[in-house]
C-alpha positions as CSV (number, residue, x, y, z in Angstrom):
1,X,-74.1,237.1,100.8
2,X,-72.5,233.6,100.5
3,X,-69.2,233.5,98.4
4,X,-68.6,231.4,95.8
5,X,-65.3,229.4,94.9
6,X,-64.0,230.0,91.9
7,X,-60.9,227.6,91.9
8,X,-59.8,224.6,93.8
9,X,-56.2,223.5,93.7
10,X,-53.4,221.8,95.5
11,X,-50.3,223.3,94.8
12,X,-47.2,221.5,94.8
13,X,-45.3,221.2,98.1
14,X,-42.0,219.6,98.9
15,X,-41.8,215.8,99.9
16,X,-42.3,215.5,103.6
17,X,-44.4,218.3,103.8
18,X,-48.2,218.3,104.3
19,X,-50.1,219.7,101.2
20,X,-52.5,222.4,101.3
21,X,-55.6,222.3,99.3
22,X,-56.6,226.0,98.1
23,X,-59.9,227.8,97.5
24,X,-60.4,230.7,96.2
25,X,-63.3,233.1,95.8
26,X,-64.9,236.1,94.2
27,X,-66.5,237.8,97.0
28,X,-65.6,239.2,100.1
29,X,-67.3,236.7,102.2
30,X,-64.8,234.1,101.2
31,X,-61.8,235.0,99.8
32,X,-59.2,232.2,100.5
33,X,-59.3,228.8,102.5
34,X,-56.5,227.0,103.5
35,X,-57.1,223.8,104.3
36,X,-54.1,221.6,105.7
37,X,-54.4,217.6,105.2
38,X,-51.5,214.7,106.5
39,X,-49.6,213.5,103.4
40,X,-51.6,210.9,101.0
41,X,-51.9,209.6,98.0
42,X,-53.3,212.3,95.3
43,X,-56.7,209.9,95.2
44,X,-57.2,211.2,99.1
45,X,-56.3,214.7,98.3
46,X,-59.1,214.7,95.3
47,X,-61.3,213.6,97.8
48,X,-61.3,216.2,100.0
49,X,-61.4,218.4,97.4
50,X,-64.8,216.8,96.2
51,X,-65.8,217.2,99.8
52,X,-65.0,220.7,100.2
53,X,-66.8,221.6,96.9
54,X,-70.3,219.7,97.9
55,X,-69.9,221.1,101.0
56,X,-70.0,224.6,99.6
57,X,-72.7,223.8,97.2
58,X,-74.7,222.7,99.8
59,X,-74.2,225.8,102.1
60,X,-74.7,228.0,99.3
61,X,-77.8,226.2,98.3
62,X,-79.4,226.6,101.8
63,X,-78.4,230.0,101.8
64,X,-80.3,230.9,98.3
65,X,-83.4,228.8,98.8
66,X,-85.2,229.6,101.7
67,X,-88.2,228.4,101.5
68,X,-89.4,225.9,104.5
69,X,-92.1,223.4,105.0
70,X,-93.5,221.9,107.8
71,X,-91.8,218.8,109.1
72,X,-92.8,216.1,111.0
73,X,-93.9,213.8,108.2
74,X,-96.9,217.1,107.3
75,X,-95.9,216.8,103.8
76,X,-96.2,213.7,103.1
77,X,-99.5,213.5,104.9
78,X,-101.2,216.2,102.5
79,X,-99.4,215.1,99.2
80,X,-100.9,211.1,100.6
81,X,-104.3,212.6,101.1
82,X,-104.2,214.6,97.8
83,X,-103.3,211.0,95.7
84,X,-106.2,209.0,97.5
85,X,-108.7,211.8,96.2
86,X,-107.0,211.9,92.8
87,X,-107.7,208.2,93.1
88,X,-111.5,208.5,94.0
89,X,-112.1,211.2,91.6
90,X,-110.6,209.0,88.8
91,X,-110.9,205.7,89.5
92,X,-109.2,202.0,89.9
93,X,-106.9,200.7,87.1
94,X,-103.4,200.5,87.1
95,X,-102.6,204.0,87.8
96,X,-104.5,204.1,91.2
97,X,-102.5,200.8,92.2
98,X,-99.0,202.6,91.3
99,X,-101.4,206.2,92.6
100,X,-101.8,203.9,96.1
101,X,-98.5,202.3,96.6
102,X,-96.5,206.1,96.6
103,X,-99.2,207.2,98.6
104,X,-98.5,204.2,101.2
105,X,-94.8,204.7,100.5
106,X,-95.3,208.9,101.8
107,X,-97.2,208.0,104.8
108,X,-94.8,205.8,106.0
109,X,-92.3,208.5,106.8
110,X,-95.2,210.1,109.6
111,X,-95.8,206.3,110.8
112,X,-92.0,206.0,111.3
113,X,-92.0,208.7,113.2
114,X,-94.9,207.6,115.7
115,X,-93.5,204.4,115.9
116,X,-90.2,205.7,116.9
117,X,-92.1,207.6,119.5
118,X,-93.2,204.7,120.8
119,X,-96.9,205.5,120.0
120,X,-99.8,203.4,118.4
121,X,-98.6,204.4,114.8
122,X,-102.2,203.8,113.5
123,X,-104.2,205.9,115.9
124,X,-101.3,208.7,115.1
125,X,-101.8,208.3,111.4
126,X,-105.5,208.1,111.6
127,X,-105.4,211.6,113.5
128,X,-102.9,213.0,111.1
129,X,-105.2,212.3,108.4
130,X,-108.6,213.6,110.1
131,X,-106.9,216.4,111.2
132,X,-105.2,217.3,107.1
133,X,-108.9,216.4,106.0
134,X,-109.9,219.4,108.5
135,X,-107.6,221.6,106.5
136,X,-105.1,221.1,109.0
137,X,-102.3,220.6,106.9
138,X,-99.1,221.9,109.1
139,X,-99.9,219.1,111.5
140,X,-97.5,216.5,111.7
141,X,-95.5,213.9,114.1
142,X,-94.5,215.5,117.2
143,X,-91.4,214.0,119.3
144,X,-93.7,212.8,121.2
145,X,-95.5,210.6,119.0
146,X,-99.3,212.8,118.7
147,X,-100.1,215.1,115.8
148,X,-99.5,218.9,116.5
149,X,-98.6,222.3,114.1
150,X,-95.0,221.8,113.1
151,X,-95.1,225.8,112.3
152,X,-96.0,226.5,116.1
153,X,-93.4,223.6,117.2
154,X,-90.9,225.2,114.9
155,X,-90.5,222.0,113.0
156,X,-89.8,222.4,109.7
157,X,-87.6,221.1,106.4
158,X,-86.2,222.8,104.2
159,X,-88.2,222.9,100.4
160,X,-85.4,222.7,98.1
161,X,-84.4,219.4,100.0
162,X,-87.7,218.2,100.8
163,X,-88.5,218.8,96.5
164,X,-85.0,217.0,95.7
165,X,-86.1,214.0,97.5
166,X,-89.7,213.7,96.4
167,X,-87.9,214.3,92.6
168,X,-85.9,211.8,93.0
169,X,-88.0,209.2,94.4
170,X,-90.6,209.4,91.9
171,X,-88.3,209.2,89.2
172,X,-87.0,206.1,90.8
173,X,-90.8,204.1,91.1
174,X,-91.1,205.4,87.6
175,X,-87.9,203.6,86.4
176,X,-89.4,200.3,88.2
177,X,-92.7,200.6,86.7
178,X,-91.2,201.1,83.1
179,X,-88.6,198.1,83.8
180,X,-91.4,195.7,85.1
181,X,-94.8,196.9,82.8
182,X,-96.7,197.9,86.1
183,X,-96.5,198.3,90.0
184,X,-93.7,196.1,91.5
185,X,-94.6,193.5,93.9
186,X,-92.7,193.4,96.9
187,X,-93.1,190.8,99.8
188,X,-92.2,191.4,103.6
């Protein structure tokens, strides 16, 4: 079970002496932390405090939500193939334009990754693709550059993360397309 702080402070200490930031918490997993920081300016201590507490959240977040996907860009491939058939079932207009440009926008995190393998990106992305249209859908970048099962590779992300980022992202083109009327030209 992960603990959970219930209270932060920083009690007062005499001048000279390094201050202590305390946490304290309601189970027996963490009961107290001490940590020990050089003398600073209060801005600096609040800091750390800030720091310790996202670093708990976060820890306790990955303990509590354990649900994985597969990594190597295999998301993004599925959800890009799912949005181009959305598209052809549906049609053209402005919403398969804004539909295609996310869909571009996912698949370049599995090109990235071929490129920075120092493989022909679009023969990997081509492969990626055939193989998701196959009802592979685990398969994803491999270190090496060439499409393989991230489950069997061990590759994988985690889902709260991996839905955070996706949340945030789409609320982010929709803000653009709401501030410009439509899809947002950008040149190279």
């Amino acid at each position: 079970m992960c603990g959970c702080i219930t209270e932060l402070e920083c009690p007062e200490v005499p001048d000279g002496e390094d201050p202590v930031l305390m946490a304290t918490g309601e189970s027996s997993a963490i009961s107290t932390l001490l940590v020990q920081s050089e003398v600073g300016p209060s801005s600096i201590i609040s800091r750390r405090i800030r720091a310790l507490k996202d670093a708990t959240a976060t820890a306790s977040t990955c303990l509590t939500h354990t649900g994985l996907l597969s990594g190597g860009g295999a998301v993004e491939a599925r959800l890009y193939g799912m949005l181009m058939d959305h598209i052809s079932e549906h049609g053209g207009g402005l919403e398969a334009r804004v539909l295609e440009a996310w869909g571009d926008a996912l698949l370049s995190i599995p090109t990235t990754l071929a490129e920075n393998a120092g493989v022909n990106p679009a023969r990997t992305q081509a492969e990626l693709l055939a193989l998701h249209a196959r009802g592979m859908i685990h398969h994803g970048v491999s270190l090496g550059g060439e499409p393989m099962c991230m489950l069997k590779a061990g590759v994988v992300e985690p889902l709260w993360t991996k839905t955070m980022i996706l949340q945030h992202a789409t609320e982010m083109a929709n803000c653009l397309i709401k501030v410009h009327g439509g899809p947002v030209q950008v040149s190279d």
